[in-house]
MARBATI-655549 format. One record per residue (C-alpha): residue number from 1; chain; x, y, z. Coordinates in Angstrom, 2 decimals, m for minus. Example, Ala and Ser with C-alpha at 12.3 -4.5 7.8 and 13.67 -1.06 7.14 Angstrom:
<nodes>
NODE  num  cadena        u        v        w
NODE    1       A    12.30    m4.50     7.80
NODE    2       A    13.67    m1.06     7.14
</nodes>
This chain:
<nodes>
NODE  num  cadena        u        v        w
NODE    1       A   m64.18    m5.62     4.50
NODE    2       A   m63.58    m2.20     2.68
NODE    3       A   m62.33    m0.98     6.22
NODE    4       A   m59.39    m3.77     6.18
NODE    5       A   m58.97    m2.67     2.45
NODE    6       A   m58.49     0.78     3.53
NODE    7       A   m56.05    m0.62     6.27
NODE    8       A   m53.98    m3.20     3.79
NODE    9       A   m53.69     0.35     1.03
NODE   10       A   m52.38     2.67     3.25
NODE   11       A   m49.67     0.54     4.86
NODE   12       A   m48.53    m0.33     0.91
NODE   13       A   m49.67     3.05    m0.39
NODE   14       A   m46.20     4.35    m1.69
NODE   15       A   m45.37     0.45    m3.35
NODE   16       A   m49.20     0.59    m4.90
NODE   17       A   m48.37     4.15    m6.55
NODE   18       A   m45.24     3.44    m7.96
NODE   19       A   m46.67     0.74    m9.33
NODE   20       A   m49.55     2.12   m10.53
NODE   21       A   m47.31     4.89   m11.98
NODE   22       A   m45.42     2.59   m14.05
NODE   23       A   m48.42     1.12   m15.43
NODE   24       A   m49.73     3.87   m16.91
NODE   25       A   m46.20     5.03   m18.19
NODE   26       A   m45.60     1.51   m19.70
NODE   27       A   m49.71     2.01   m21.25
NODE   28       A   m48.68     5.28   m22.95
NODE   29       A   m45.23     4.04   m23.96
NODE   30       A   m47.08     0.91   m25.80
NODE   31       A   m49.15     3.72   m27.32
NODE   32       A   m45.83     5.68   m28.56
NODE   33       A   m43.95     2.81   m29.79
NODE   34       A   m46.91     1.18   m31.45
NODE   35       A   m49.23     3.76   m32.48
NODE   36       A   m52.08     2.28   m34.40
NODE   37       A   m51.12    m1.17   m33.83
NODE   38       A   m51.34    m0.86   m30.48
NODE   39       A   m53.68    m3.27   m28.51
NODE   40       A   m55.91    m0.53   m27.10
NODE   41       A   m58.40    m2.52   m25.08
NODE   42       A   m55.15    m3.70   m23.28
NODE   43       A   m53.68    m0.04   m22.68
NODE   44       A   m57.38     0.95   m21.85
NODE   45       A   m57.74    m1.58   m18.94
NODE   46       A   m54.40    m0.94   m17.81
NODE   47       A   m54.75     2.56   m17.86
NODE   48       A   m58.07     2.27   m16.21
NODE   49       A   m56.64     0.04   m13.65
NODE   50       A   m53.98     2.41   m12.17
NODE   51       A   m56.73     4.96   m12.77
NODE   52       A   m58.15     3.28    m9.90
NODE   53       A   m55.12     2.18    m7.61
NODE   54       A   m54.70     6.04    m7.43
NODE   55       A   m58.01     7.26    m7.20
NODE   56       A   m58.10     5.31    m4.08
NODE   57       A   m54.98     6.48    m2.74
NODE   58       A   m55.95    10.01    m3.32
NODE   59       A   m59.27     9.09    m1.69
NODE   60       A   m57.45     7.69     1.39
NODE   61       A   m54.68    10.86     1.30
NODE   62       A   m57.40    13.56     1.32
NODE   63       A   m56.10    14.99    m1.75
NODE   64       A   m58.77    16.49    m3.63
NODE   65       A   m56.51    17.34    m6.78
NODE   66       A   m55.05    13.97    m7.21
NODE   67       A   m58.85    12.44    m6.27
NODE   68       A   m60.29    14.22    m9.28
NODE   69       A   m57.40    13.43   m11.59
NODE   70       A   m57.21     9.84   m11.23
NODE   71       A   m61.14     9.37   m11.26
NODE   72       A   m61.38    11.44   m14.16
NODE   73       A   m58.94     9.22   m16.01
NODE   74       A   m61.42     6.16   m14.52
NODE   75       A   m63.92     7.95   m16.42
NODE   76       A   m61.58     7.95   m19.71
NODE   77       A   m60.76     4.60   m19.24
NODE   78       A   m64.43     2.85   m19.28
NODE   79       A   m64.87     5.21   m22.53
NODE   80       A   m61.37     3.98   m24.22
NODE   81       A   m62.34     0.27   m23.28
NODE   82       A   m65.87     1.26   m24.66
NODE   83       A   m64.77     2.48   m27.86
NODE   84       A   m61.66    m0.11   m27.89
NODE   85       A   m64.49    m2.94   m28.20
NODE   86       A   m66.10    m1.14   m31.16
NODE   87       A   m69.41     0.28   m29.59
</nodes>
């Protein structure tokens, strides 16, 4: 299953970071524009989710810098959701 994953990402892998790329520009935009109206669970979970798209890209690429980036912006993301919910 991951294996056919793996496959499915690296034949889109340029479309799934561009698009992943624009999420988290549109995220931070909404943040910019909005500033403490903003919905921040939403920006979280977007921001989260490309977090992820390119974590696994990097993963796939072998790119060590990019790896640790995008998981450390996972990492971010599960605490902005966290604190987004009020915990």
């Amino acid at each position: 299953m991951i294996e056919q994953l793996n496959r499915v990402i690296t034949r889109h892998r340029t479309t799934i970071e561009l698009v992943a790329v624009m999420m988290r520009i549109f995220s931070f935009s909404l943040v910019s524009w909005l500033g403490p109206k903003s919905p921040f669970l939403f920006v979280w979970a977007l921001n989260t989710a490309d977090a992820v798209a390119l974590s696994w890209c990097a993963i796939l690429r072998k790119d060590k810098a990019y790896t640790l980036l995008n998981v450390f912006w996972v990492g971010v993301g599960i605490v902005g959701m966290i604190r987004a919910r009020g915990f």
